[in-house]
C-alpha positions as CSV (number, residue, x, y, z in Angstrom):
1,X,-34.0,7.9,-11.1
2,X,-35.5,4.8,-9.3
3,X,-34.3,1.7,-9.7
4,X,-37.6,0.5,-11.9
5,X,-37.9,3.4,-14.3
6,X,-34.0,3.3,-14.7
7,X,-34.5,-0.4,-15.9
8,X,-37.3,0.3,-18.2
9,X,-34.8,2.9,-20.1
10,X,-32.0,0.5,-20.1
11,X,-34.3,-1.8,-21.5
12,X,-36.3,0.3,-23.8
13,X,-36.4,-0.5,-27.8
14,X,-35.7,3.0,-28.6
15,X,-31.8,2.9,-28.8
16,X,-31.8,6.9,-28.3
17,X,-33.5,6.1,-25.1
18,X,-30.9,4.2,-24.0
19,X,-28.0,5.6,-25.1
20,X,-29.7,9.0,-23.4
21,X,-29.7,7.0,-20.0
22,X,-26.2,6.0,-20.2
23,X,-24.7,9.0,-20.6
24,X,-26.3,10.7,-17.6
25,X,-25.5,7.8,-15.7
26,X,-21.7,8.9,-16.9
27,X,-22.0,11.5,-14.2
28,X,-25.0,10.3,-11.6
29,X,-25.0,6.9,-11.7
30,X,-23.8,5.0,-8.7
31,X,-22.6,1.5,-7.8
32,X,-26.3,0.0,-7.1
33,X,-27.0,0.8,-11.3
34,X,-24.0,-1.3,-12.2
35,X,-25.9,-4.0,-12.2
36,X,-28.4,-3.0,-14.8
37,X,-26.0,-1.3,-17.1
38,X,-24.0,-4.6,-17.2
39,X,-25.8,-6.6,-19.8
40,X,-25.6,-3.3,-22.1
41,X,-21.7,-4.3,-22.3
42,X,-22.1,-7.1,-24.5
43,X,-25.2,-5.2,-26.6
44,X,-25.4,-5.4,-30.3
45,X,-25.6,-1.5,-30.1
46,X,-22.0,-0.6,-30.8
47,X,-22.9,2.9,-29.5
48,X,-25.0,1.5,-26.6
49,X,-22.1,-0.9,-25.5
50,X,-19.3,2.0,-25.6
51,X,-21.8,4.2,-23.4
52,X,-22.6,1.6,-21.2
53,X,-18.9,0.2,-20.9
54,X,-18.3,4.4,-20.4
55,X,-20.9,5.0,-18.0
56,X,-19.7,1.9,-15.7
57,X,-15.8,2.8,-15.8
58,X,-16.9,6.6,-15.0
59,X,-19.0,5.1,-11.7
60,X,-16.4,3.2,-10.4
61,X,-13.7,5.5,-11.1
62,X,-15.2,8.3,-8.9
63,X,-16.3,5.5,-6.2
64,X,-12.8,4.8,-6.2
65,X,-11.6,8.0,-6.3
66,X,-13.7,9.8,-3.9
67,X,-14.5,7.0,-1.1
68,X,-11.2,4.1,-1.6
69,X,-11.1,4.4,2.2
70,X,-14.8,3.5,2.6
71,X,-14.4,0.8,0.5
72,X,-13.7,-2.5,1.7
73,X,-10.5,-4.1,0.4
74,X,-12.2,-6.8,-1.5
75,X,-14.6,-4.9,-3.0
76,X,-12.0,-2.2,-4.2
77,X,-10.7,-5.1,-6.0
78,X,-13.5,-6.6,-7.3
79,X,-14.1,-2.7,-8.7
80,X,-10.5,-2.3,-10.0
81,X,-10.9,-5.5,-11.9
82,X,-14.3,-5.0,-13.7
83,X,-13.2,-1.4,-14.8
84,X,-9.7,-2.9,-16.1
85,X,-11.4,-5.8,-18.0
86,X,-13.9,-3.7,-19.3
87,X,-11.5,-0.8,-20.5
88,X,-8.3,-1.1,-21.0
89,X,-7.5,2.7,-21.6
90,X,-9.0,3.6,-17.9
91,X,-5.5,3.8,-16.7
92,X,-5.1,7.0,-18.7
93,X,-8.4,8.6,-17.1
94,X,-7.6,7.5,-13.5
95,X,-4.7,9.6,-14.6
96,X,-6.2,12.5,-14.9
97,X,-6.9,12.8,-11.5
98,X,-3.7,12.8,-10.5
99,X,-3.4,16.4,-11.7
100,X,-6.6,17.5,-9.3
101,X,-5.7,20.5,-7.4
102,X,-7.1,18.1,-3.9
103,X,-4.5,16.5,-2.5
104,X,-6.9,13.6,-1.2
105,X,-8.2,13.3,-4.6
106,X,-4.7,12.8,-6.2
107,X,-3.2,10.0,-3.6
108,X,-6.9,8.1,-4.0
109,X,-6.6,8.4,-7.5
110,X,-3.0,6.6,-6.8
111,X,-4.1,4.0,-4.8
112,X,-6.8,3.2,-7.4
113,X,-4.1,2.6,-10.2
114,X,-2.5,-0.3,-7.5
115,X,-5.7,-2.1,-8.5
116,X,-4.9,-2.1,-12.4
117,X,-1.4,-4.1,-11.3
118,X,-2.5,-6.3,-14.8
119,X,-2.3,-3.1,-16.9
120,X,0.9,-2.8,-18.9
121,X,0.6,1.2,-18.6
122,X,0.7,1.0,-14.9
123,X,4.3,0.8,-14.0
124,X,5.5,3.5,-16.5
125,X,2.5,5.9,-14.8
126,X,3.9,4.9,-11.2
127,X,7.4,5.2,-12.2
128,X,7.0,8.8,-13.3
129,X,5.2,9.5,-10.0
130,X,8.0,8.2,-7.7
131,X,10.0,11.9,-8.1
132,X,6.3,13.9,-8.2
133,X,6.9,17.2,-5.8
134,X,4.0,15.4,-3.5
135,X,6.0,13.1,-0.7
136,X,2.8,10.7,-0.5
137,X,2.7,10.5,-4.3
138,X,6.1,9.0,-4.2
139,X,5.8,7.1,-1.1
140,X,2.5,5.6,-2.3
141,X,4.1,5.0,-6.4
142,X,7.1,3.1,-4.7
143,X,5.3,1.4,-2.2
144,X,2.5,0.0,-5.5
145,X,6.0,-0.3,-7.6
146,X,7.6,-2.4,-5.0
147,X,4.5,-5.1,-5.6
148,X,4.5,-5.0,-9.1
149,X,7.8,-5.3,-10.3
150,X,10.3,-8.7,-11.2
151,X,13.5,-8.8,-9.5
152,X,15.2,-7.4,-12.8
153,X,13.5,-4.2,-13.3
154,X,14.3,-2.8,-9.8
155,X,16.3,0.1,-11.2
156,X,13.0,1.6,-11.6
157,X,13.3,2.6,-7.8
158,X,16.8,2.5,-6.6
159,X,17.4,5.9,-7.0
160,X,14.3,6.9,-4.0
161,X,16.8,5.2,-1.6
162,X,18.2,8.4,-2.1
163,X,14.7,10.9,-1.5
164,X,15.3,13.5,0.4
165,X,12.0,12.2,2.7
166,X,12.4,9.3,4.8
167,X,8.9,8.0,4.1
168,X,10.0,7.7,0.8
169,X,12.9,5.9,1.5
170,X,11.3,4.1,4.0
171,X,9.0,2.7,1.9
172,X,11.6,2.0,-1.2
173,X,13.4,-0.1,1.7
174,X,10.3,-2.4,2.0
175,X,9.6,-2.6,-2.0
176,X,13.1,-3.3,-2.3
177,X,12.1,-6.5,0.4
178,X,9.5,-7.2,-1.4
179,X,11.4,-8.7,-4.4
180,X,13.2,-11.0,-2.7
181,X,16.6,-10.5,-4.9
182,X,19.2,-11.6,-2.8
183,X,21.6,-9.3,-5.1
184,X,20.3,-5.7,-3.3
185,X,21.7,-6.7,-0.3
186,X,25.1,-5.2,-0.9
187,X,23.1,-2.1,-1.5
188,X,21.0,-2.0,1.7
189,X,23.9,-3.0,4.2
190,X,24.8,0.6,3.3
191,X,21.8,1.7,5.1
192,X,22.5,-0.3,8.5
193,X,23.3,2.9,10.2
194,X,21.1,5.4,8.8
195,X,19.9,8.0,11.2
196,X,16.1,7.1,10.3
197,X,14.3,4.6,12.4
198,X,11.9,3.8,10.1
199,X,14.3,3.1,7.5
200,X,16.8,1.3,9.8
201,X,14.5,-0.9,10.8
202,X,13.0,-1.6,7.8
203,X,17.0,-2.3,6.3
204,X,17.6,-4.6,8.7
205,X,14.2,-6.6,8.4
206,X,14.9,-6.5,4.7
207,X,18.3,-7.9,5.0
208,X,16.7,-10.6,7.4
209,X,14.4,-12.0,5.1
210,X,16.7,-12.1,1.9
211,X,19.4,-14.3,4.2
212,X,21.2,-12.0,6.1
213,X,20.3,-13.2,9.8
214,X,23.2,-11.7,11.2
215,X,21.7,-8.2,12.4
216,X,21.9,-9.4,15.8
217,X,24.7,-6.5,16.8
218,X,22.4,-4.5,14.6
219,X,19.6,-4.5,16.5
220,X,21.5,-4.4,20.3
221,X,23.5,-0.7,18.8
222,X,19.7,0.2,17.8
223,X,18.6,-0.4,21.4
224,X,21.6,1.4,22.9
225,X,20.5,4.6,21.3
226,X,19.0,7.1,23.6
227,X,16.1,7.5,21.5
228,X,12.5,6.1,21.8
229,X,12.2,6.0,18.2
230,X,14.8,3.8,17.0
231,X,14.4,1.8,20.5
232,X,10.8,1.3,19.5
233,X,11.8,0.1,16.2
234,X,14.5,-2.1,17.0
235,X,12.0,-4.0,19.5
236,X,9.6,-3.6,16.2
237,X,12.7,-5.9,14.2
238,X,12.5,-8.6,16.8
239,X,8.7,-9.0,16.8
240,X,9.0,-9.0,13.0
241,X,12.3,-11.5,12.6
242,X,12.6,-13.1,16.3
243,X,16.4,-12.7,16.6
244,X,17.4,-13.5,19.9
245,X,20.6,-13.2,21.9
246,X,20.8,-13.1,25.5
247,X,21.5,-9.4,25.3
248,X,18.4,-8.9,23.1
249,X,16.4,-10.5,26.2
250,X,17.5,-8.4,29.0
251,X,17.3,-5.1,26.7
252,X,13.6,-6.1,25.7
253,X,13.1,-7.1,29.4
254,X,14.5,-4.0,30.5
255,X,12.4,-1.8,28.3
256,X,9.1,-3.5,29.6
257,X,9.6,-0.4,32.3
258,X,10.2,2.1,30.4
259,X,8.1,5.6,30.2
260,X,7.2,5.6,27.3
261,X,4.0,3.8,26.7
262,X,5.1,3.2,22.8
263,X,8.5,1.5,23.3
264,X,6.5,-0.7,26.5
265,X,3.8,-2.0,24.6
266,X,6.9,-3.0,21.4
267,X,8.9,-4.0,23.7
268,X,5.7,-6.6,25.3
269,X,5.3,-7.4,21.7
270,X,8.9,-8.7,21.4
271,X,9.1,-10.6,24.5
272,X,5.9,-12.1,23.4
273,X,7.1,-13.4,19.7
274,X,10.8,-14.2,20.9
275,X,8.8,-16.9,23.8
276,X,11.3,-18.1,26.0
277,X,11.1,-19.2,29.6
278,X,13.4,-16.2,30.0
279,X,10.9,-13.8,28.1
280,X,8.0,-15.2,29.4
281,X,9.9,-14.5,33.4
282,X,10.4,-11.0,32.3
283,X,6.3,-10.7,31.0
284,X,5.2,-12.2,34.0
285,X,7.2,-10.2,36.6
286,X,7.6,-6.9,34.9
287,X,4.6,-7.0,32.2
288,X,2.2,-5.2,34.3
289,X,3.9,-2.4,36.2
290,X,2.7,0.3,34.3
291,X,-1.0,-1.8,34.2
């Protein structure tokens, strides 16, 4: 339907008409008809203004749903927060979609509920997602949880510090972080040794940034490891916290030569945010071998 004879049945005095229109919009209307649908929100029409307020949630839901990634992050927000004022019940048909047999379709429909943060039904959906059987349900539910929740109600995710996958943990690690409540530190420092880079690095940024600065030792036994991973992700720590010991120096010097192009270019990156006259010596002299 073009965009003038789509307006002329919006705006038609035969209240069939219009109610017609919205409903087929419910399933073929697209962002660009918003617009006109709109004013039909506030109509006198009570059946016109529930089809219209239907028809609008149903558009965006399936924009978000189908193309989040396309979207730019603004205007997934500006989306998320029309369809929540207008409807407070979408949360329960966003959920719906969580059930679809595509996997794509079920972690968008995920990341559209992170838009709905204002909806009190959101944290009870994404708490019963963080144990679904799908491991970037739960590390996408924890991750939304860890932005949503006060620093009292993080019970809700202490148990995935225990997932059996690491992204899971990983990610409960930075939600954790993300509260800033000094008391879960006890509780991470149990995690300064886990066999996971990801999640040791992530512990010991964590415990950074809620007052623990002493990871220094942390970060060196990291380094010492014959492994580019956790190498890689120790240099990651000092980029993201810029602890510095002389030790730390020469090992992120040392690594500016290494073979593997990922633990070079962290290793760069940690010289570069730890900017010392040493550091800045070790860029200059040792920073382009592998140019």
């Amino acid at each position: 339907m073009n965009e003038l004879s789509l307006r002329e049945k919006l705006q038609s005095d035969n209240a069939n008409t219009v109610i017609s229109t919205l409903t087929g919009l419910k399933d073929t209307g697209t962002l660009s008809d918003i617009p006109h649908i709109l004013p039909l929100t506030k109509s006198e029409n009570v059946i016109a203004q529930k089809a219209s307020i239907t028809a609008i949630c149903a558009i965006i839901r399936e924009k978000l749903v189908s193309d989040f990634h396309e979207l730019a992050p603004e205007i997934r927000k500006k989306l998320g927060a029309l369809m929540g004022s207008l409807n407070p019940e979408i949360v329960k048909e966003i959920s719906k979609d969580i059930f679809s047999t595509d996997e794509n379709r079920r972690l968008r429909a995920v990341q559209t509920l992170g838009l709905l943060k204002k909806n009190p039904q959101i944290r009870t959906t994404l708490a019963k997602l963080v144990t679904d059987r799908d491991v970037k349900i739960r590390a996408t539910a924890v991750n939304l949880l860890g932005k949503m929740i006060g620093p009292n109600d993080q019970e809700i995710i202490l148990s995935l510090l225990n997932d059996e996958d690491k992204r899971v943990r990983a990610n409960t690690v930075e939600a954790l972080e993300s509260l800033g409540n000094k008391r879960m530190m006890p509780i991470l420092m149990r995690f300064r040794k886990d066999p996971s880079n990801r999640i040791r690095g992530n512990v010991l940024k964590a415990l950074f940034f809620l007052g623990n600065v002493d990871i220094g030792n942390d970060i060196i036994d990291m380094l010492t490891i014959n492994d580019n991973f956790m190498i890689a992700s120790a240099l990651w720590v000092v980029t993201q916290t810029k602890i510095n010991t002389p030790v730390i120096e020469e090992k992120s010097g040392y690594f500016l030569i290494s073979d593997n192009e990922m633990v070079r270019n962290n290793a760069k990156n940690a010289l570069t945010a730890l900017n010392t006259p040493r550091t800045s010596g070790y860029l200059a002299y040792l920073g382009d071998v592998y140019a």
